[in-house]
C-alpha positions as CSV (number, residue, x, y, z in Angstrom):
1,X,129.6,96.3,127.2
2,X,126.5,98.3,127.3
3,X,122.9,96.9,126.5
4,X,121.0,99.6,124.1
5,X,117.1,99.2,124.0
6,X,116.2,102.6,123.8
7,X,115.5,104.2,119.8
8,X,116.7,108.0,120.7
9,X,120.0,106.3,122.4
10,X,120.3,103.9,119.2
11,X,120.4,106.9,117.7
12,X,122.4,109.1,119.1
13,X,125.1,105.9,119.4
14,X,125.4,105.3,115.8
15,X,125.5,109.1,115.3
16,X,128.4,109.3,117.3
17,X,130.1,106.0,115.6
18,X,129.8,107.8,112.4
19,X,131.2,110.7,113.1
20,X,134.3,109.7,115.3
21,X,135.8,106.3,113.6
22,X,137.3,106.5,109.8
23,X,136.0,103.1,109.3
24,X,132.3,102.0,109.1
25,X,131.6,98.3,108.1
26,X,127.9,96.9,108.7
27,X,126.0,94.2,107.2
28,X,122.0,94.4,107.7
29,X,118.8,92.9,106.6
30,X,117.4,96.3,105.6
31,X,117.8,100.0,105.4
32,X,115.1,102.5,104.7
33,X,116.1,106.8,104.3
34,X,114.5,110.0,105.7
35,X,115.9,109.7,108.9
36,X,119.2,111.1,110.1
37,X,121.2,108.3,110.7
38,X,121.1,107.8,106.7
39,X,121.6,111.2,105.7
40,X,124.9,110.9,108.5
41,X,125.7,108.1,106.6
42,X,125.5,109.7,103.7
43,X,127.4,112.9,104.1
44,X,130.3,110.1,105.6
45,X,130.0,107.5,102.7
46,X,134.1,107.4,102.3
47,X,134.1,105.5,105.7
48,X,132.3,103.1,104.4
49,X,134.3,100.1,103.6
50,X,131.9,97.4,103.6
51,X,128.7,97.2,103.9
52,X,126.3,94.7,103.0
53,X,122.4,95.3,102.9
54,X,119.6,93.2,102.0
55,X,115.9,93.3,100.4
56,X,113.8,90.5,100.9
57,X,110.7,91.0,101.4
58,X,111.0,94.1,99.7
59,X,111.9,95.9,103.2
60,X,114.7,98.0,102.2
61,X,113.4,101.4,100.2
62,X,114.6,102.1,96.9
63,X,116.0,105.1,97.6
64,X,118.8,103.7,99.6
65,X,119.7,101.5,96.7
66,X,119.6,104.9,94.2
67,X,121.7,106.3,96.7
68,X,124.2,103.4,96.6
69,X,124.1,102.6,92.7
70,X,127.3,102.5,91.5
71,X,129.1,101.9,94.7
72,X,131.8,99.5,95.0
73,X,131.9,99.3,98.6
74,X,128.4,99.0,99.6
75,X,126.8,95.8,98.3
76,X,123.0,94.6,98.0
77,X,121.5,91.0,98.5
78,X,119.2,90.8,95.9
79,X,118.0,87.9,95.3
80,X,119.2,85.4,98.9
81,X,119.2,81.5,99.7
82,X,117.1,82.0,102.8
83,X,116.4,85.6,104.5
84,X,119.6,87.5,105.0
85,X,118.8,89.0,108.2
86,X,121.7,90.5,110.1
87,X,122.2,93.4,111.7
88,X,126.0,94.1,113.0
89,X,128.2,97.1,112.6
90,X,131.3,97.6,112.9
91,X,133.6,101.1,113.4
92,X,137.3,101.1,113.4
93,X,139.9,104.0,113.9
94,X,143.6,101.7,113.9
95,X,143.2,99.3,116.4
96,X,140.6,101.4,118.2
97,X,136.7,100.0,117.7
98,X,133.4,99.4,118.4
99,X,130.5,97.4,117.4
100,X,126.7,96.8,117.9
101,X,125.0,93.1,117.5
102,X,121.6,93.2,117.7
103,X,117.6,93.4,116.4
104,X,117.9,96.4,114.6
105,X,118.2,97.2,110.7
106,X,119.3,100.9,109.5
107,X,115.4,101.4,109.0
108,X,113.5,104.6,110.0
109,X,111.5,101.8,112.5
110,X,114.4,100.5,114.3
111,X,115.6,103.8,114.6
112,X,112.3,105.1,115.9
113,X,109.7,103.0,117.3
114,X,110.4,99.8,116.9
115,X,111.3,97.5,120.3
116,X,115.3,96.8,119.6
117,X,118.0,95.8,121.6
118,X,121.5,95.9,120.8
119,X,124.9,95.0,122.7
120,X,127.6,97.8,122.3
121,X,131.5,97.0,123.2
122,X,134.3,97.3,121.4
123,X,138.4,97.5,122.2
124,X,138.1,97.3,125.8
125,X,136.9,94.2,126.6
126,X,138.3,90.9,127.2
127,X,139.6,89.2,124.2
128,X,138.8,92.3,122.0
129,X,141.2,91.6,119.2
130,X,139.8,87.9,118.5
131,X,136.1,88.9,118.5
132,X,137.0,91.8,116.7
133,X,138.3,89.4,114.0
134,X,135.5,87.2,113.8
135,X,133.1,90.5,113.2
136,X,135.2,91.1,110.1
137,X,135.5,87.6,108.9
138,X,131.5,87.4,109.7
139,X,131.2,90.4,107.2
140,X,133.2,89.7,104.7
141,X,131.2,86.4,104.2
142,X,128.5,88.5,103.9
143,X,130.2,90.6,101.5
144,X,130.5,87.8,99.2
145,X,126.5,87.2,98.7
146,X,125.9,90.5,97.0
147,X,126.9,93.0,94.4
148,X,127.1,97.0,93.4
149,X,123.8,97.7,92.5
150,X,123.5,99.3,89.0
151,X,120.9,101.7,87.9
152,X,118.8,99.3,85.9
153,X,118.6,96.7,88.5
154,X,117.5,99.9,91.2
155,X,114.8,101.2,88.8
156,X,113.5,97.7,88.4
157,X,113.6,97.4,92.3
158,X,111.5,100.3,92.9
159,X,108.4,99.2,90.5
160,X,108.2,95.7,92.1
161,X,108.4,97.6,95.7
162,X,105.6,100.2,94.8
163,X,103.2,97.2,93.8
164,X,104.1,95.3,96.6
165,X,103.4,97.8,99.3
166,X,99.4,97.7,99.4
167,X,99.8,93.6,100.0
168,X,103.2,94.4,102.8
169,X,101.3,96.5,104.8
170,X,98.3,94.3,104.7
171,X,100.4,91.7,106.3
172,X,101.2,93.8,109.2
173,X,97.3,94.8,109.5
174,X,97.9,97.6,108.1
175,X,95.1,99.3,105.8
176,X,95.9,102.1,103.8
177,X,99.0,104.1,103.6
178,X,98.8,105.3,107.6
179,X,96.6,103.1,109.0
180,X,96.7,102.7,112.4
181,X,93.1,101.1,113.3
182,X,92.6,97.2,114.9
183,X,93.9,94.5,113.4
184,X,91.8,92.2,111.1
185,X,91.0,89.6,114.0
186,X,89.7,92.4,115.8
187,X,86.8,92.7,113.8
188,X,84.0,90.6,115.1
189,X,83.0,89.9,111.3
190,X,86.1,90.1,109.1
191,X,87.7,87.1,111.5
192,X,84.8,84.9,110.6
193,X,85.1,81.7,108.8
194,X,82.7,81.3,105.9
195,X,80.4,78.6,108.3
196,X,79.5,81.8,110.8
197,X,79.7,84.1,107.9
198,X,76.9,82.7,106.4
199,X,75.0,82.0,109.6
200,X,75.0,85.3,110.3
201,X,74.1,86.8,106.7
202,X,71.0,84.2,107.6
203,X,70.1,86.2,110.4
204,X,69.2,89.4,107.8
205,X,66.0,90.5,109.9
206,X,65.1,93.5,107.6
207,X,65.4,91.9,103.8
208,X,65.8,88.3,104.3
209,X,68.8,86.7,102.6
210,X,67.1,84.8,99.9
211,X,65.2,87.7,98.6
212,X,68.6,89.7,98.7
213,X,70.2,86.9,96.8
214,X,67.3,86.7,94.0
215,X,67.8,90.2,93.3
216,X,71.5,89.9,92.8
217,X,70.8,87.4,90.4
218,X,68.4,89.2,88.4
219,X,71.5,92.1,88.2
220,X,74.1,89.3,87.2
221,X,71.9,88.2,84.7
222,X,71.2,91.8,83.4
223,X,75.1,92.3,83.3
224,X,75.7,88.8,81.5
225,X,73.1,89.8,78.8
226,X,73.6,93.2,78.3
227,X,76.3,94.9,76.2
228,X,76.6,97.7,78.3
229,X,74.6,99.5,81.4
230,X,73.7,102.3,79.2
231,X,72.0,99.5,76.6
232,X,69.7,98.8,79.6
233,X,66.5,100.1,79.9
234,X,65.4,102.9,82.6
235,X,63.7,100.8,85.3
236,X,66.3,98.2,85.4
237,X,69.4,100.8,85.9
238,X,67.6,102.8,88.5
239,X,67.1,98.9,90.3
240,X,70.9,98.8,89.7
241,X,71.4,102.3,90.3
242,X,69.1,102.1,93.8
243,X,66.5,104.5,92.1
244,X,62.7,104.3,92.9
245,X,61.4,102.3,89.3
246,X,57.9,100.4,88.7
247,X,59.7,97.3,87.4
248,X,61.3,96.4,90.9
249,X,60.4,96.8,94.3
250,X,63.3,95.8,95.7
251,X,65.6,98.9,94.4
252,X,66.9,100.5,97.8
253,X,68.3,97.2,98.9
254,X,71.8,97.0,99.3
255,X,72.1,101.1,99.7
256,X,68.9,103.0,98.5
257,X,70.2,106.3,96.5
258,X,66.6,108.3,96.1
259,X,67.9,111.4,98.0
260,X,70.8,111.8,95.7
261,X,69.6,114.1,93.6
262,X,72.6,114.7,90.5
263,X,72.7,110.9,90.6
264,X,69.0,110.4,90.2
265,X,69.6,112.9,87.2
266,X,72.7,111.3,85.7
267,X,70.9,107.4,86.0
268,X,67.5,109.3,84.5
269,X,69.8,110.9,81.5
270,X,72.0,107.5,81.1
271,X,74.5,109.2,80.9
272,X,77.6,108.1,79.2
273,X,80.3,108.2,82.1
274,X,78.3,105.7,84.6
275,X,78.2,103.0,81.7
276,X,81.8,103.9,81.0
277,X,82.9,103.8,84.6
278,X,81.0,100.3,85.0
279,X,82.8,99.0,82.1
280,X,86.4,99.2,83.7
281,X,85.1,96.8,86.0
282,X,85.6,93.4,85.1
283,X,82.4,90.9,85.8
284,X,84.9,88.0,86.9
285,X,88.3,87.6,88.3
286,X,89.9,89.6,91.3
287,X,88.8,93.7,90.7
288,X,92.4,95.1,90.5
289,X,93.0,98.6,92.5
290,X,94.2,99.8,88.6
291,X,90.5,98.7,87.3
292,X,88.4,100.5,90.2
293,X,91.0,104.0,89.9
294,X,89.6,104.1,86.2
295,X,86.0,103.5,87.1
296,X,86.5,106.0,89.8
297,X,88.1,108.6,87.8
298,X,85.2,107.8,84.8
299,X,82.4,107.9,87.6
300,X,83.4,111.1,88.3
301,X,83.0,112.6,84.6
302,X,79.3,111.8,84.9
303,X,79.6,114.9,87.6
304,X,80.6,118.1,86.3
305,X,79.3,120.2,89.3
306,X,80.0,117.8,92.0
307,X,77.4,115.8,94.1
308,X,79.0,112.6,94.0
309,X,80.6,110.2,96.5
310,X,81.6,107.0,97.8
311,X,77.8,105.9,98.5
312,X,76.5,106.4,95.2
313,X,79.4,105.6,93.8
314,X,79.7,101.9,95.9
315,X,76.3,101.4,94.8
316,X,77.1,100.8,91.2
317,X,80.3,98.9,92.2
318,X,78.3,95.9,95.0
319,X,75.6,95.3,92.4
320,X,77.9,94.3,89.2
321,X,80.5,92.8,91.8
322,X,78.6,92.3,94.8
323,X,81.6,89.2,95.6
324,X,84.1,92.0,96.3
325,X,82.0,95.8,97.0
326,X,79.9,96.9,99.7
327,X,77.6,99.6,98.9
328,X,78.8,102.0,101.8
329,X,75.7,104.2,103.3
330,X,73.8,106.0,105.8
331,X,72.2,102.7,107.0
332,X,75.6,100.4,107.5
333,X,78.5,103.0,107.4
334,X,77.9,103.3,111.7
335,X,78.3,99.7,112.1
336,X,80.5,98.8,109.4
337,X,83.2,101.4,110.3
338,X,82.7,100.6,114.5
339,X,83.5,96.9,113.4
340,X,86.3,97.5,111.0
341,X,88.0,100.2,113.5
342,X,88.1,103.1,110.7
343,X,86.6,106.8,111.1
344,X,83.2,106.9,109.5
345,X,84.0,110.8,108.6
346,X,86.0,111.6,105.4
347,X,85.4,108.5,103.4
348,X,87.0,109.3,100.3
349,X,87.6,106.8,97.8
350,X,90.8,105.7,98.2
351,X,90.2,105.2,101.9
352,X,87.4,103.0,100.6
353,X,89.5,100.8,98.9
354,X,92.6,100.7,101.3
355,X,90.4,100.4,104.5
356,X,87.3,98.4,103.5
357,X,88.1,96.2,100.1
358,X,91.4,95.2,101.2
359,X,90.2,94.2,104.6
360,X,87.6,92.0,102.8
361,X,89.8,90.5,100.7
362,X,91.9,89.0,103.6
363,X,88.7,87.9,105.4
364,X,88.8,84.2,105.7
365,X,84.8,83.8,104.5
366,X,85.9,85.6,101.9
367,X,88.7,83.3,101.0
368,X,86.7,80.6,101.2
369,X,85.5,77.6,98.8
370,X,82.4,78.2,97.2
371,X,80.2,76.4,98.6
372,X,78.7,73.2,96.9
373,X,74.8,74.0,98.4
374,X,72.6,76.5,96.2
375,X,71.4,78.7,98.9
376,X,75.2,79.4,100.5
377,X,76.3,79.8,96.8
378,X,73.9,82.5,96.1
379,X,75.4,83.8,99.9
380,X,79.3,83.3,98.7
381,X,78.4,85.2,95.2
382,X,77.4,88.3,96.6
383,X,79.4,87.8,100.0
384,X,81.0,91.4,100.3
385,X,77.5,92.9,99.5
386,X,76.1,91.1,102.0
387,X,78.0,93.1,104.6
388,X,74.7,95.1,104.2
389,X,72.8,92.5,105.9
390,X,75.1,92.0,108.6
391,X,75.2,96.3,109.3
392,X,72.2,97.5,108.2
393,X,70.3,99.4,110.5
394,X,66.5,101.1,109.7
C-alpha cells in the first residue's frame, strides 16, 4: 500500500494503470479535459468498463461529456440526491489489480495543483480478493445512478455551464477568467458590512457625502424624466458626462472627464452612440454582464478614431447606476486597485467588469437592506459610486 500526495506521481500512476491493465472502472465526482491523463484515457476508452462521473455543481467540463456521448459504458450523474462525490478507480488484468481511493477527481486540478492524497494497493495485500469485491460492488451501485449521455442533454449541459462560470469562480474568490489576486475578505473595504460602509462613505473629506448624494439625485431624476440622454439638454449631459457646464458646479465629482478631449467632442455633438449605449442599461434591477457588453460595444461606435476607455466610459455607467458602477479614474484607480488586489495597468473593460463589478456585487454592504433612514438611503442608492469617496485622492 503506497500513500500518493504528490500531482506529477498521481500522474504518472494513473498513466501507468492505463496503459498496463485491460480493465479500467472508476467512479468520480468530476472530470475536466486538456490534460494527459484524459487524452490517455481517451486513446484507451475500450478498457473502460465502467465508469461513473458526476456534475454537480457544474464541475465536470462539457467536453468530457461530448467526448462520452453515446457511450454505453461510461455513465453521467446528472441530476443526484445529494453530491455524488467519489473518487475510486479501479484496474484489472484477470485476477491481477490495482486501485486508488482518495481526494482526487479526473480534473486538470487534482491532476496538477490541487493538495490530493490517495492510497494505492491492489492484489498483494492482505485480503485482496474481498476488498477487491467490495470496490466493484461499490461501483456498480454507482453505476446504477446515471445514464449514457446523449447529444441533446450534452449541448444543453454546456450552455448552463458557460453561464454558470462567472458566479463558480466567484465562489472560489476568483475574479475574472485567471484571476489570481486576494480574496474578497482581504479587501479592507469590500469585507465591510453596510454599518462601516457607510461610516466610512461619511468620512468623504474632499466632497462631503450629502452633497455627493444630492447630485446623484438630481441625475436619477434627469434619467426618470427624460426619454433618452440625447433628449437632454447640453449642460445637464456634460454634468452627467463629467464635462465643465454653467448649470452645475458639481460636474467632476465622481470622475471629472475635462481632459478627454474626443469625449468632450462626442458629449458636445450628442452624439447618437452615448445615448444608445446608455440605453442598454437598465435604470432598475441587477445590470446583467449581457446588458453592459452592448453598452460597451455601442459606447464604442461614438469613437471612430479611438480615444476612449474604461474611465470615460465608467463615467456614464456610475451616474445612471451609481448602485452597481464606479467611475474608474486617475484620482481612485491607485487606491481602488491596491485595496481590491488587481493591476492598475491594462484596465480594459472586461477586466472591469470581472475584477471590480463582480467583486462589488459579493460585498456584504452591498448586499445589504436598504436602509429605512433618508441620509443612509441616499448612501445605499449610489453605494458602488461612492467607492469614489472612500479612494479618491486630490
Amino acid at each position: 500500500m503506497k500513500l500518493i500526495s504528490s500531482n506529477k506521481k498521481l500522474v504518472r500512476t494513473l498513466s501507468r494503470l492505463i496503459e498496463n491493465y485491460s480493465e479500467a472502472t472508476f467512479a468520480v465526482a468530476w472530470a475536466s479535459s486538456g490534460n494527459s491523463v484524459f487524452e490517455l484515457l481517451q486513446e484507451h476508452s475500450s478498457r473502460i468498463t465502467r465508469a461513473v462521473i458526476g456534475t454537480h455543481f457544474y464541475q465536470t467540463h462539457p467536453d468530457v461529456l461530448y467526448t462520452f456521448q453515446g457511450k454505453s459504458n461510461i455513465r453521467f450523474v446528472l441530476q443526484p440526491s445529494g453530491v455524488f462525490h467519489p473518487k475510486i478507480y479501479l484496474f484489472r488484468n484477470d485476477d491481477r489489480w490495482e486501485a486508488l481511493i482518495g481526494s482526487a477527481n479526473l480534473t486538470s486540478g487534482a491532476l496538477s495543483m490541487n493538495s490530493e492524497a490517495m492510497l494505492l494497493f491492489g492484489s498483494f495485500e492482505d485480503g485482496a480478493s474481498a476488498l477487491r469485491d467490495e470496490i466493484v460492488a461499490l461501483i456498480d451501485r454507482y453505476w446504477k445512478l446515471g445514464s449514457p449521455i446523449k447529444e441533446s442533454e450534452a449541448a444543453a449541459y454546456r450552455e448552463v455551464w458557460i453561464r454558470k462560470q462567472s458566479a463558480l469562480r466567484r465562489l472560489t474568490g476568483q475574479y475574472g477568467p485567471n484571476d489570481t489576486t486576494k480574496l474578497l475578505t482581504a479587501s479592507s473595504v469590500m469585507s465591510m458590512a453596510w454599518d462601516r460602509y457607510f461610516t466610512t462613505v461619511k468620512a468623504d473629506q474632499h466632497h462631503g457625502f450629502e452633497n455627493r448624494c444630492e447630485l446623484l439625485a438630481i441625475v436619477r431624476r434627469a434619467f426618470a424624466e427624460h426619454r433618452t440622454f440625447a433628449s437632454m439638454d447640453l449642460p445637464l449631459r456634460k454634468t452627467i458626462a463629467g464635462l465643465p457646464n454653467v448649470q452645475e458646479s458639481r460636474w467632476g465629482w465622481f470622475g471629472s472627464m475635462q481632459g478627454a478631449g474626443y469625449y468632450h467632442q462626442a458629449v458636445n455633438e450628442n452624439n447618437e452612440h452615448l445615448s444608445q449605449a446608455l440605453e442598454e442599461i437598465p435604470l432598475r434591477g441587477v445590470v446583467t454582464r449581457a446588458e453592459y457588453e452592448r453598452y460597451i460595444s455601442e459606447f464604442i461606435e461614438a469613437f471612430p478614431n479611438g480615444r476612449h476607455g474604461i474611465a470615460v466610459a465608467s463615467r456614464l455607467l456610475a451616474l445612471k447606476r451609481p448602485d452597481q458602477f464606479v467611475c474608474l479614474d486617475s484620482k481612485n484607480q491607485r487606491d481602488l486597485c491596491s485595496d481590491f488586489g488587481i493591476a492598475r495597468t491594462g484596465m480594459t473593460y472586461e477586466r472591469y467588469w470581472d475584477e471590480i463589478v463582480e467583486r462589488v456585487l459579493d460585498a456584504p454592504w452591498w448586499n445589504s437592506k436598504r436602509p429605512k433612514n433618508a441620509k443612509e438611503a441616499a448612501v445605499w442608492d449610489g453605494r458602488a459610486a461612492m467607492l469614489d469617496a472612500i479612494f479618491y485622492k486630490e
